[in-house]
C-alpha positions, 0 to 999 in steps of 0.5 A: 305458228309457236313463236320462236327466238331468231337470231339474225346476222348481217342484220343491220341492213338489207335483207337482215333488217326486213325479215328482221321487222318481218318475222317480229310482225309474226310476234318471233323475238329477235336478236338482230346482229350486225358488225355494225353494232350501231345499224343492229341497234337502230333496227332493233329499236325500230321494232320495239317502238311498235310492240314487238320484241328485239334485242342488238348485238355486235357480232362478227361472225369470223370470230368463232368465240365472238359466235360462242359468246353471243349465243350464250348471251341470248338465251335459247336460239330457235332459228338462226338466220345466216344471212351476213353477207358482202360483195366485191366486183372485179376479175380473179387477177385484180381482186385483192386476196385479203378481199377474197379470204374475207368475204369467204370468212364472213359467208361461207365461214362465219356461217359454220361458226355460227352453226356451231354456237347454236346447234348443241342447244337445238340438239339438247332441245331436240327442235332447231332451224338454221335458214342460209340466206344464199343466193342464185349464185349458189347455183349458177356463176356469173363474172367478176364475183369468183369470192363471193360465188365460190363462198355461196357455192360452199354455203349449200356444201355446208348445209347439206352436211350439216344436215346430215350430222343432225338427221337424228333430232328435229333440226333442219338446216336449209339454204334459200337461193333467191335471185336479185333483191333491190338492196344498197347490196345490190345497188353498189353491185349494179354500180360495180359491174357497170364500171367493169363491163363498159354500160350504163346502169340500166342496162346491167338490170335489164341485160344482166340482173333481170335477163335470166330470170322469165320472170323480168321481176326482182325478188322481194324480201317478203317472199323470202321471209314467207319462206324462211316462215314455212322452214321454221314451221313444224310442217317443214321438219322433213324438209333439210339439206335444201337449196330452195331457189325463188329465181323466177324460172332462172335456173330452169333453164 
């Protein structure tokens, strides 16, 4: 594959560091934002040391200008990775709004700025992928999660139409839905959703994370960078406007 210049947010950890370190394995060069200037630093430090290529930034995808600017200060964005992310456990009625406004602002509209930022280049260069990290909440609900369901929901609403307004150049804008990744994320969202249903950690894996799924497994961060690889790929160009589950058979039922 040619190499691209990806630029990845939420990168500091998680999922966004893996395909960090994943995709810089591929020889691409990363640009790792993160909030957390500190976080995307020791992860792009972290590939140099091997050889590879990456660069940190602090960036706050709510902040449309803070968006604009780091696009510019990057250089050329070839793939943009919307994967900044955040969770909050707790029924509608006790979930604080300034919490939910927040974690809306970071995934669903942090996404469109940063889409912004990057897509007049892609046009320019005819040749542009932007990869959503959603999740299987993008499709399915669950309890306890309204803002953070309602944000990944919106995600696939925005790729679709993002799609279609770039339909004319070789841009795609896809939407990867995977199940459960054993992240800190996820980890603290284990710990959340025993306290509010009344059961020991163990079984909010077993009854409620990886009961869905005919799988039984969790997903791995190098099956999602396998297929973020394929979606930024030359061959993928008529694939767009997608919501690509790795779900384990979840959502075939």
């Amino acid at each position: 594959m040619t190499t691209r210049r990806i630029l990845i947010t939420g990168a500091g950890s998680g999922i966004g560091a893996e395909l960090c370190r994943l995709l810089a394995t591929d020889g691409h060069e990363l640009i790792a934002t993160d909030v957390d200037a500190g976080a995307a630093s020791r992860v792009a430090e972290a590939i140099t040391s091997t050889g590879r290529r990456a660069t940190a930034l602090a960036l706050d995808v709510t902040d449309a200008r803070a968006a604009e600017a780091a696009v510019r200060s990057s250089g050329p964005v070839d793939v943009l990775i919307n994967n900044a992310g955040l969770q909050h456990v707790a029924r509608l009625e006790e979930f604080p709004a300034d919490r939910w406004a927040f974690l809306v602002a970071v995934m669903l509209t942090g996404a469109a700025n940063m889409a912004r930022a990057t897509l007049p280049g892609m046009r320019a260069r005819n040749f542009g992928r932007i990869v959503n990290i959603g999740s299987i909440h993008s499709l399915v609900a669950s309890p306890f999660k309204s803002a953070y369901i309602a944000a990944k929901h919106g995600l696939i609403g925005l790729s679709k139409t993002l799609a279609l307004e770039n339909a004319d150049v070789d841009v795609t804008i896809n939407t990867i839905c995977p199940v459960y990744v054993r992240t800190p994320l996820v980890e603290k969202q284990i710990e959340a959703q025993a306290r509010e249903h009344g059961i020991s950690t163990e079984r909010v894996v077993a009854e409620i994370m990886l009961k869905p799924m005919p799988k039984k497994a969790f997903v791995t961060v190098e099956e999602i960078a396998a297929l973020t690889a394929y979606l930024m790929s030359d061959a993928a160009r008529n694939v767009t406007a997608q919501a690509i589950a790795i779900d384990g058979g979840w959502t075939a039922q």
